[in-house]
C-alpha positions as CSV (number, residue, x, y, z in Angstrom):
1,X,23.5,15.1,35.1
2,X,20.5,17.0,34.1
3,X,21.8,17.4,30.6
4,X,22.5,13.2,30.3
5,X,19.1,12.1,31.7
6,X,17.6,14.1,28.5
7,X,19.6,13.0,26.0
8,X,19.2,9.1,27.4
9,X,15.4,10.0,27.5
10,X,15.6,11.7,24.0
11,X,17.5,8.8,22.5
12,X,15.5,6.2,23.8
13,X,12.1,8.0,22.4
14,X,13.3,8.6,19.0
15,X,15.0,4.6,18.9
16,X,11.0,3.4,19.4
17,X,9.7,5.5,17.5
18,X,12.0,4.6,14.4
19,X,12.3,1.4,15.2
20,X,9.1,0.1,14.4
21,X,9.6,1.8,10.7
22,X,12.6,0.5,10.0
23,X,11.6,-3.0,10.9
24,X,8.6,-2.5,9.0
25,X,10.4,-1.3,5.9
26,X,12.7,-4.4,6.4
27,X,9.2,-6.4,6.3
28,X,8.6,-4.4,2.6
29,X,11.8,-5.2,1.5
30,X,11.6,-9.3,1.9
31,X,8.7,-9.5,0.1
32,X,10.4,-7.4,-3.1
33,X,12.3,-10.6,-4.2
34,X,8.7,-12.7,-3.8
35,X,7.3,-10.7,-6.0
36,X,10.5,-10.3,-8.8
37,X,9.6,-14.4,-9.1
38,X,5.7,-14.2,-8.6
39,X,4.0,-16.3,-11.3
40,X,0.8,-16.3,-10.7
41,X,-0.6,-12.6,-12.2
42,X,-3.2,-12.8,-9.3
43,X,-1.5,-13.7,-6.8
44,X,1.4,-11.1,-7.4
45,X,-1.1,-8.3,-7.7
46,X,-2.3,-8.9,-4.0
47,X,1.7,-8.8,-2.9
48,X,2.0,-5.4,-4.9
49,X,-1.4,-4.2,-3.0
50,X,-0.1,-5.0,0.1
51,X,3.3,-3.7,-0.2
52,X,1.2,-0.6,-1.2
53,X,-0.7,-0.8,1.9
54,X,2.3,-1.1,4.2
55,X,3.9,1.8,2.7
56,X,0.1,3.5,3.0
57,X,-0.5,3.4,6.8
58,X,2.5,1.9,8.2
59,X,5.7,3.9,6.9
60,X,3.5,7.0,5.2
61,X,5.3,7.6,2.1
62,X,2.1,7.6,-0.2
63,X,4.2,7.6,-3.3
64,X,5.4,4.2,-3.2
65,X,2.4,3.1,-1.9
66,X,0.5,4.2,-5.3
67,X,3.0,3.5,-7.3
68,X,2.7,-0.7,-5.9
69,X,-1.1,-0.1,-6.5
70,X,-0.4,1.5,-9.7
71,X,1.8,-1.7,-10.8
72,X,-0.9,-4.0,-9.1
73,X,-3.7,-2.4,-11.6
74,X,-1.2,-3.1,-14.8
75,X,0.3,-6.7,-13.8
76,X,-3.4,-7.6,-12.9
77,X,-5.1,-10.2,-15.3
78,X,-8.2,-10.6,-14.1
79,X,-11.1,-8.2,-13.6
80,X,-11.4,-8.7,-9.6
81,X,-7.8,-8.1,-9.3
82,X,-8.0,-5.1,-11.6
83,X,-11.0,-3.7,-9.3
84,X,-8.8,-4.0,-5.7
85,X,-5.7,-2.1,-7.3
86,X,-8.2,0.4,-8.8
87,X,-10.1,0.6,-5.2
88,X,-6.8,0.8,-2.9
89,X,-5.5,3.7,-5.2
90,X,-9.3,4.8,-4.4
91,X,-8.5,4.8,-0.6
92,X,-5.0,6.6,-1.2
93,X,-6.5,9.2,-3.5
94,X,-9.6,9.9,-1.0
95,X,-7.2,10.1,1.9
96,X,-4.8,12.5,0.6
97,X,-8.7,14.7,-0.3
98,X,-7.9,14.1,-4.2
99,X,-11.5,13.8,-4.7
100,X,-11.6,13.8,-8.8
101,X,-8.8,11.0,-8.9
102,X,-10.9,8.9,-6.2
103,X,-14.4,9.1,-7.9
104,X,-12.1,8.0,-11.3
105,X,-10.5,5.3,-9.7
106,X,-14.0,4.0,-8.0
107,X,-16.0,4.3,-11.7
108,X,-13.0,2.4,-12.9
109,X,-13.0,-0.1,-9.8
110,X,-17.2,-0.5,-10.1
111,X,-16.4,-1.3,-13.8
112,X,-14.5,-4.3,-13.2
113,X,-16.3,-5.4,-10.2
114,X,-19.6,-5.4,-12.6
115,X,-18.1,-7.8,-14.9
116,X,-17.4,-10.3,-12.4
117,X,-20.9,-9.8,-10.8
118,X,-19.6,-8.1,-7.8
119,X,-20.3,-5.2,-6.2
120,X,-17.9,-4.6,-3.3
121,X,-14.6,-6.0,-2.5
122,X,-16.5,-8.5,0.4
């Protein structure tokens, strides 16, 4: 009795922990097809940035999530959208204490916010 009282209790820990995740991931995985017929280079760039974000903080696998802010930065046209991919891969890279790739992705991120006359993402 003992034995099945732990294992229900187990069970039922582990299904709410994972389930959140794996509805999340499910989240991630609508908006892949959104951005396969994105359009608009701006627009498409934010999606990749907050796929990247979701995999960031939400799920934790910090690979894909610089590897959306990675693809943000290179389908990016314009110099504000370029400046938010370089920033977010600024977050991951401060977060995971890679200090030399975070100061290079901020110079690169102050760069492109200087040509547009900004100088935060506010």
């Amino acid at each position: 009795m003992k034995f099945a009282f732990r294992l229900t209790l187990l069970l039922g820990f582990l299904f709410t922990a994972i389930a959140p995740v794996e509805a999340q991931r499910r989240k991630i995985d609508s908006l892949l097809p959104v951005m396969a017929k994105c359009e608009n280079d701006s627009a498409c760039a934010e999606v990749r940035i907050w796929i990247g974000e979701q995999h960031q903080y939400i799920v934790g696998d910090l690979d894909s999530a610089l590897f959306y802010f990675r693809q943000s930065e290179l389908h990016a046209k314009d110099a504000h959208a370029k400046g938010r991919a370089l920033y977010y891969q600024g977050r991951l890279h401060m977060d995971t204490e890679n200090y030399e790739e975070m100061l290079r992705t901020a110079r690169g991120a102050d760069a492109y916010f200087s040509q547009t006359g900004e100088s935060n993402l506010v």
